[in-house]
C-alpha positions in Angstrom: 4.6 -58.3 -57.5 7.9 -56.4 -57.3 11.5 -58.1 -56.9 13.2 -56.7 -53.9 15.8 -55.5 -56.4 12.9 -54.0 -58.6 11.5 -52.3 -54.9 15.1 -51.1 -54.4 15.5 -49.5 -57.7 12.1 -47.9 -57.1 13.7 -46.6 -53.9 16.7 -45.4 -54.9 15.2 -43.5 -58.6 12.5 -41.9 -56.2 10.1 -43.8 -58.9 7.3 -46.1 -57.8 8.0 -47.8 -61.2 11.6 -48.4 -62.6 12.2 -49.1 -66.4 15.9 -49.3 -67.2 17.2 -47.2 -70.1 18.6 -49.9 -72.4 19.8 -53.5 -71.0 22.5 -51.9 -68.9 20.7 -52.1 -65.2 20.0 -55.8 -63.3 19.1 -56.0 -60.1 20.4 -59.2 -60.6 23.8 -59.1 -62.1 24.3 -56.1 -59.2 23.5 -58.3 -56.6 26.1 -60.9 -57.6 28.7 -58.6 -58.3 28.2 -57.3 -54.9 27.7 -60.7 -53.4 31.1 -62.1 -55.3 33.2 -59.0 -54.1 31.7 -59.6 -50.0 32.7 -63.2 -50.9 36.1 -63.0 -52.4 37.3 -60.4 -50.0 36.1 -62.8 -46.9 38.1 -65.4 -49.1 35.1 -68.0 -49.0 34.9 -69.8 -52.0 31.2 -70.1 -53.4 31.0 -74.1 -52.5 31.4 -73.1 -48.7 29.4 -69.9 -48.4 26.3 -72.0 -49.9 26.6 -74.3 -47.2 27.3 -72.0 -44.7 23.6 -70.3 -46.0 22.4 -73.7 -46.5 21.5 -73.0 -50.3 21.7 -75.4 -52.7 25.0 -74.6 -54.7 23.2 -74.8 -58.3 20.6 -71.8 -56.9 23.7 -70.2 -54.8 25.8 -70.4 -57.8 22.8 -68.8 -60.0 22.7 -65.7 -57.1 26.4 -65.5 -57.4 26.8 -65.0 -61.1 24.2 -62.6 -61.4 21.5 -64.8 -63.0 18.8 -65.2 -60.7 17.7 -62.8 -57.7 17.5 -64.0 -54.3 14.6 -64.1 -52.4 13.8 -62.2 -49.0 15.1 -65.6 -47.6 18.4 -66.5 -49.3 19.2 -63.1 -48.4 18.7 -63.7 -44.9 20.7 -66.8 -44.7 23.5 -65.4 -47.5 24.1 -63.0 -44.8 23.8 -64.8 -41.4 26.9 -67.1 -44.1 28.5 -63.8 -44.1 28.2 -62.8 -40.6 26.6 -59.6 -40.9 23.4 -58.4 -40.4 21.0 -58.4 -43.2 20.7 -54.6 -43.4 24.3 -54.5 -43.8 24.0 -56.8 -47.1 20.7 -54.7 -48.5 22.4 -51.1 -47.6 25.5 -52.5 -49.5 22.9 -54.1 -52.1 21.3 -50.3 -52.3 24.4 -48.7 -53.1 25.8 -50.6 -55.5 22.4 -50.2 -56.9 22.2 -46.7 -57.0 25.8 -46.5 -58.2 24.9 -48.7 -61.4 21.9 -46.6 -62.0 24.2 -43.3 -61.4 
């Protein structure tokens, strides 16, 4: 089963199948780039905006430093944390996608 990052890279190449060209794309590491930006800029450090999406802060802090992917639902709740709607965070999550892959 695909990742929603491994869906979205599918998406955005036009590819049903994505294999990165070296080590230089992760889903991953995007997401938490993006997800540390959305958060720094809101000025919510990492503690509060895991509580706020009532994630654990070892798994939140995994998310935010690009190590781990979240799931359909920690998306969900990182944005409800964020207060914007989910399709906000995946079109954001899209483009900076498509940007690293650019």
């Amino acid at each position: 089963m695909a990742s929603i990052g491994q869906a979205l890279v599918a998406a955005a190449t036009g590819k049903e199948t994505f294999e990165p060209e070296g080590a230089s794309l992760n889903a991953a590491q995007v997401f938490g780039s993006m997800l540390r930006k959305l958060r720094t800029s809101a000025r919510i450090e990492s503690e509060e905006l895991a509580a706020r999406a009532s994630i654990e802060i070892s798994r939140f802090q995994e998310i935010d430093s690009g190590l781990s992917e979240p799931n359909l639902v920690e998306v969900f709740c990182i944005a409800r944390a964020l207060d914007i709607p989910p399709s906000d965070l995946m079109k954001q999550f899209e483009d900076a996608l498509s940007a690293s892959i650019s």
